[in-house]
C-alpha positions as CSV (number, residue, x, y, z in Angstrom):
1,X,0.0,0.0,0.0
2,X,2.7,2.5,0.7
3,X,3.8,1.8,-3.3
4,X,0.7,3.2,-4.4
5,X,1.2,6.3,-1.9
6,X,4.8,6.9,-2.5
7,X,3.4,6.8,-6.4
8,X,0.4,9.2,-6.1
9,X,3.0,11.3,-4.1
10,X,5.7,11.1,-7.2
11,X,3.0,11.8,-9.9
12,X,1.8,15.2,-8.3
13,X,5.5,16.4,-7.7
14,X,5.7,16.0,-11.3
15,X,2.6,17.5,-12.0
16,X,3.5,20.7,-9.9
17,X,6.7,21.1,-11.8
18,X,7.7,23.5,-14.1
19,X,7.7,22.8,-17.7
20,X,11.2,23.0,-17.8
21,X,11.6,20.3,-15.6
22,X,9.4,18.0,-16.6
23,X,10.6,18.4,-20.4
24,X,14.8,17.4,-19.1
25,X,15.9,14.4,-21.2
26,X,16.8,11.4,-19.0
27,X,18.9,9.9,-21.9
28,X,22.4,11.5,-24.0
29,X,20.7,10.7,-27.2
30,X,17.7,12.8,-25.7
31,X,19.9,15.6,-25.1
32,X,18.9,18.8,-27.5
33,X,22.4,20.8,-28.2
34,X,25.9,21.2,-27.5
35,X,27.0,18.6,-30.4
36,X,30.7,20.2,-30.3
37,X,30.7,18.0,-26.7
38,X,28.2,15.3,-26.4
39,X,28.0,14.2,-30.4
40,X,28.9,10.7,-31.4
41,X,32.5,11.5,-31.2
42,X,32.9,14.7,-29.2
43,X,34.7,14.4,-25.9
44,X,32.6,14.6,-23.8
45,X,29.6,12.4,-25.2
46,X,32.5,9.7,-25.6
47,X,33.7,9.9,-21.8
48,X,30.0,9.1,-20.9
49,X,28.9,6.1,-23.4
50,X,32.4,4.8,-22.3
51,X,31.8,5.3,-18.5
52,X,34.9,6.9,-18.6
53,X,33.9,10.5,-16.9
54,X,36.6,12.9,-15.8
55,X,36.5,15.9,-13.6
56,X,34.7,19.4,-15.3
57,X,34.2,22.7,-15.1
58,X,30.5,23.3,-17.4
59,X,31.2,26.8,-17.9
60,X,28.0,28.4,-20.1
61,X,24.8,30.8,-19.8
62,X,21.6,29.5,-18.2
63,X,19.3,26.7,-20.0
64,X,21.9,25.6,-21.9
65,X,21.9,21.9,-20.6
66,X,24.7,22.1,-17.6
67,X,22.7,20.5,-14.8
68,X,20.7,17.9,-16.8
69,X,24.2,16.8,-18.2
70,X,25.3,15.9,-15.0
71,X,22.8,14.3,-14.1
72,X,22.8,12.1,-17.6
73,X,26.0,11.3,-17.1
74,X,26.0,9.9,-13.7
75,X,22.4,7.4,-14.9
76,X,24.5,7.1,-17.9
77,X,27.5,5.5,-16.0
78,X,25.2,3.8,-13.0
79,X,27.2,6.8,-10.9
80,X,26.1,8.0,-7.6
81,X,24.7,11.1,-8.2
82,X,25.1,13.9,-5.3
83,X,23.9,17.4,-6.0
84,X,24.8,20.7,-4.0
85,X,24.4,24.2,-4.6
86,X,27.4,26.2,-3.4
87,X,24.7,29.4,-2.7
88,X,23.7,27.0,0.6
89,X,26.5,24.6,1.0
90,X,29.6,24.8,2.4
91,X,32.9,22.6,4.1
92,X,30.4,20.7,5.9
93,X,28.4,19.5,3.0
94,X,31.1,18.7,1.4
95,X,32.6,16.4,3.9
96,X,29.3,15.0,4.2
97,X,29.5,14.1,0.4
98,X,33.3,13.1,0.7
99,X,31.9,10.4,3.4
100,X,29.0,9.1,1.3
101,X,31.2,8.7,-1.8
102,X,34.0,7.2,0.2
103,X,31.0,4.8,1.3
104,X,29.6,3.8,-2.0
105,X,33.1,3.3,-3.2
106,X,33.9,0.8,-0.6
107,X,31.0,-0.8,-0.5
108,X,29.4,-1.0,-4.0
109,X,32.6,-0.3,-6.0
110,X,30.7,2.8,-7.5
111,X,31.6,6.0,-9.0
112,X,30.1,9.3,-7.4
113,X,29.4,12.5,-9.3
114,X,29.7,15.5,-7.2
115,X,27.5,18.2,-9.2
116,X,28.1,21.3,-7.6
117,X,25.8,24.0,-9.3
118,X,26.9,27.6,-9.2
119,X,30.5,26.5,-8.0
120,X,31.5,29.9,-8.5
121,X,30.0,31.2,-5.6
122,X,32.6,28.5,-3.3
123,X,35.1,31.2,-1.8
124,X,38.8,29.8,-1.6
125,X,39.0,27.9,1.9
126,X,35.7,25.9,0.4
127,X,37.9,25.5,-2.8
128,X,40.1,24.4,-1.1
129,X,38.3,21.3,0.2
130,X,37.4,19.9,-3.1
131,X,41.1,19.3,-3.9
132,X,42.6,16.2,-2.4
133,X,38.9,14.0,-2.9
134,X,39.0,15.4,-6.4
135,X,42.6,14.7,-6.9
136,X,42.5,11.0,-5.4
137,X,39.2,10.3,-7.1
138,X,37.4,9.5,-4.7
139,X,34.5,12.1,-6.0
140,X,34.2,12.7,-9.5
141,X,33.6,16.7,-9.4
142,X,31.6,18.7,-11.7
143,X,30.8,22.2,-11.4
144,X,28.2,24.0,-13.4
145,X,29.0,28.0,-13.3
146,X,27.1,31.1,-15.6
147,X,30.7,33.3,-14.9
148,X,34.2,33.2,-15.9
149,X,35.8,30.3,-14.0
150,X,39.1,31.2,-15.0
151,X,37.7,34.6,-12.8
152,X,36.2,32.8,-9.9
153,X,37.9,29.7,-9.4
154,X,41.7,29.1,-7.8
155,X,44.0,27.7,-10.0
156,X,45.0,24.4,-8.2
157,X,41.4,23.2,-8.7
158,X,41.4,25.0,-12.3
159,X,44.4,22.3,-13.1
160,X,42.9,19.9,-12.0
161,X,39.7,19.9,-14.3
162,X,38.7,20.1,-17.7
163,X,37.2,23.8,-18.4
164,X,34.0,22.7,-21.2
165,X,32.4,26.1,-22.6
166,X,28.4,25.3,-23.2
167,X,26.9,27.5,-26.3
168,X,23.5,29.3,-26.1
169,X,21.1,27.1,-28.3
170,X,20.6,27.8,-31.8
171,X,17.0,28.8,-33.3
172,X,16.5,25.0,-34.8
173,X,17.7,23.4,-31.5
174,X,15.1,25.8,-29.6
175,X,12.1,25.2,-32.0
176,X,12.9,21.4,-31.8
177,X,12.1,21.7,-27.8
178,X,9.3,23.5,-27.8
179,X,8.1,21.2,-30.2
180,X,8.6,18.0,-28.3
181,X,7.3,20.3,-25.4
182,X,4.0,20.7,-26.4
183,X,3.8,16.8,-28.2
184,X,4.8,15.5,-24.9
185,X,2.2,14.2,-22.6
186,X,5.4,14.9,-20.1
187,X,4.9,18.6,-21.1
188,X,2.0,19.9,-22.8
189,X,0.8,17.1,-24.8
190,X,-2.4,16.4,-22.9
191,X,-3.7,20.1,-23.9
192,X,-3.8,19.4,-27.4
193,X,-2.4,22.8,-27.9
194,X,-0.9,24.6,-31.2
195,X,2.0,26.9,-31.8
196,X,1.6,29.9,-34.3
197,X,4.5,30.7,-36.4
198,X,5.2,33.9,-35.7
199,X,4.8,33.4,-31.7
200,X,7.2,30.6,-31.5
201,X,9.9,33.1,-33.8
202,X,9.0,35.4,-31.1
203,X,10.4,33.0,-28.5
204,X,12.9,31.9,-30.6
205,X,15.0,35.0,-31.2
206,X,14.1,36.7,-27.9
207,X,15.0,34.3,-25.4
208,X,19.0,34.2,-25.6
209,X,19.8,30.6,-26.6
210,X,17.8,29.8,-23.2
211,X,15.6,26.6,-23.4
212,X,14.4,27.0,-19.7
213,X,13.4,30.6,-21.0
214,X,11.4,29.4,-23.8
215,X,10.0,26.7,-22.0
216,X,9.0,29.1,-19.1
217,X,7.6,31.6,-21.8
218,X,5.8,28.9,-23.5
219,X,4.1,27.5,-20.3
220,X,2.7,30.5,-19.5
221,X,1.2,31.3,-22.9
222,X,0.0,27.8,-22.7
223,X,-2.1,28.3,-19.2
224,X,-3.4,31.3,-20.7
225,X,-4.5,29.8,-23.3
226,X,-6.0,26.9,-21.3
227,X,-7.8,29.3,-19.3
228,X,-9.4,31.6,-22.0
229,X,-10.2,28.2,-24.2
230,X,-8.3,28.6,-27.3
231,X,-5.8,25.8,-28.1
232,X,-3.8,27.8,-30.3
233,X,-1.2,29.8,-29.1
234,X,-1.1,33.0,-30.9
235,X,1.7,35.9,-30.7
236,X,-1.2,38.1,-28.7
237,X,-1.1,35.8,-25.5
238,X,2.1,35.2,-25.6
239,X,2.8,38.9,-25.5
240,X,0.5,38.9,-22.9
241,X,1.5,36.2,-21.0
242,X,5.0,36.9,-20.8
243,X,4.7,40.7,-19.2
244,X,8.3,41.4,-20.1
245,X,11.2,40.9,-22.1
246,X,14.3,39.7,-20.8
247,X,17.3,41.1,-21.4
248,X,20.9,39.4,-20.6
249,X,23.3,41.9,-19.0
250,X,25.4,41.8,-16.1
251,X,27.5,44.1,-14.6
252,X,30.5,42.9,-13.2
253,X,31.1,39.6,-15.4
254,X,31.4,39.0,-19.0
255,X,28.2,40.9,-20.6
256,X,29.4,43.7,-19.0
257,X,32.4,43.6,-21.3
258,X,30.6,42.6,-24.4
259,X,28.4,45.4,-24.0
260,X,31.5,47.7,-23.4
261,X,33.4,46.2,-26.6
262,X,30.3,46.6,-28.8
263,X,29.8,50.3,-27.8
264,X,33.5,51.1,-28.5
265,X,33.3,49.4,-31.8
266,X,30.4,51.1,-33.0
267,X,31.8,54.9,-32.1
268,X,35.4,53.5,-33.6
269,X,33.3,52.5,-36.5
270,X,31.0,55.6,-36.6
271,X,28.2,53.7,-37.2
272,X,25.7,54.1,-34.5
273,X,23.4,51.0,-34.9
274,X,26.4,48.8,-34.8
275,X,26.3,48.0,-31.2
């Protein structure tokens, strides 16, 4: 009987979900983008059909894939799978993690991948802790981070890893999600919903390269939709639906410099629409 509760309990967490979540492949060959790395013979993709992971930095902007290819790779491999954030964590956690992968090692012979999501925010002595597990394997380390690492991170770590720089998604890898996003009876499938043209370019070029974006932009137009009984999705209730535009600038990290560069270039250049 507590099957059946523990079931209804995981089917309404999944219901409750974000879009975005629900829509993560489980599976590399599931996995929309980033074919420079995870393509039949890019480094990366190879390392994980061969169950032969090494440490990584995944060094790219957000929804670009970082976080579900950890966790691919560790179901991939048959890997423990341990997941920390370093905005809460800290030593502690990672001793804790230390011992459980020390544990699984000696007592299952298994691998653990140590996903640690916005490593950047680690200062040095917590750094510092990674290094001997990561250098005498006993954790598998990789860290998902939206800045610079060659900013953030110290350098005895930095050598010990392999820096992987994730792209923004290109317009077909986008359209191909939201797509399978709204066929999916994981995603919208069940609604039986349409996408216009013109609102699906909308999301397309305005959303960065950012699947979570789109997906997040698309859910919403989608509820709307639900709720005023169309089931086709025009460029109106998206508008609607979204409130805002996004716009991708930070100000101490690298956009700040982009932005910088491209208004240098475009006085230098005397053209003033070439920013």
């Amino acid at each position: 009987m507590q099957d059946l509760f523990e079931q209804d309990s995981a089917e309404n967490r999944r219901l409750i979900m974000p879009l975005a979540s629900r829509m993560r492949p489980l599976a590399l060959d599931d996995f929309i983008g980033q074919e420079h790395l995870v393509g039949k013979r890019a480094p990366l993709g190879t390392a994980i059909r061969s169950d032969r992971l090494w440490p990584v930095i995944l060094w790219g902007p957000p929804g670009t894939g970082k976080t579900t290819l950890a966790a691919i790779a560790a179901r991939t491999t048959k890997s423990c799978f341990i997941s920390i954030s370093a905005v809460m964590a800290g030593v502690k956690d990672i001793r804790k993690a230390v011992t459980a992968a020390a544990e699984e090692q000696k007592l299952y012979k298994r691998h653990t991948l140590l996903f640690i999501d916005e490593i950047h925010r680690f200062n040095k002595s917590q750094q510092d802790a990674l290094l001997p597990h990561v250098e005498d394997g006993t954790v598998i380390l990789w860290g998902a981070t939206t800045e610079n690492p060659y900013f953030y991170l110290i350098h005895p770590l930095l050598s010990r890893l392999r820096v992987l720089k994730l792209d923004p998604l290109s317009p077909d890898e986008l359209r191909r999600i939201l797509v399978a996003a709204l066929d999916n009876t994981a995603g919208l499938g069940d609604l039986m919903l349409t996408l216009e043209e013109d609102a699906q370019n909308f999301i397309v070029q305005r959303c960065n390269g950012d699947a979570r974006t789109a997906l997040n932009w698309l859910e919403a137009a989608a509820e709307l939709a639900f709720i005023e009984n169309f089931r086709n999705i025009k460029l109106e209730i998206l508008e609607r639906a979204m409130l805002q535009r996004q716009v991708q600038y930070d100000r101490t990290a690298d956009h700040h410099y982009h932005t910088i560069s491209a208004f240098i270039k475009s006085i230098r250049g005397s053209d003033p629409d070439g920013a």
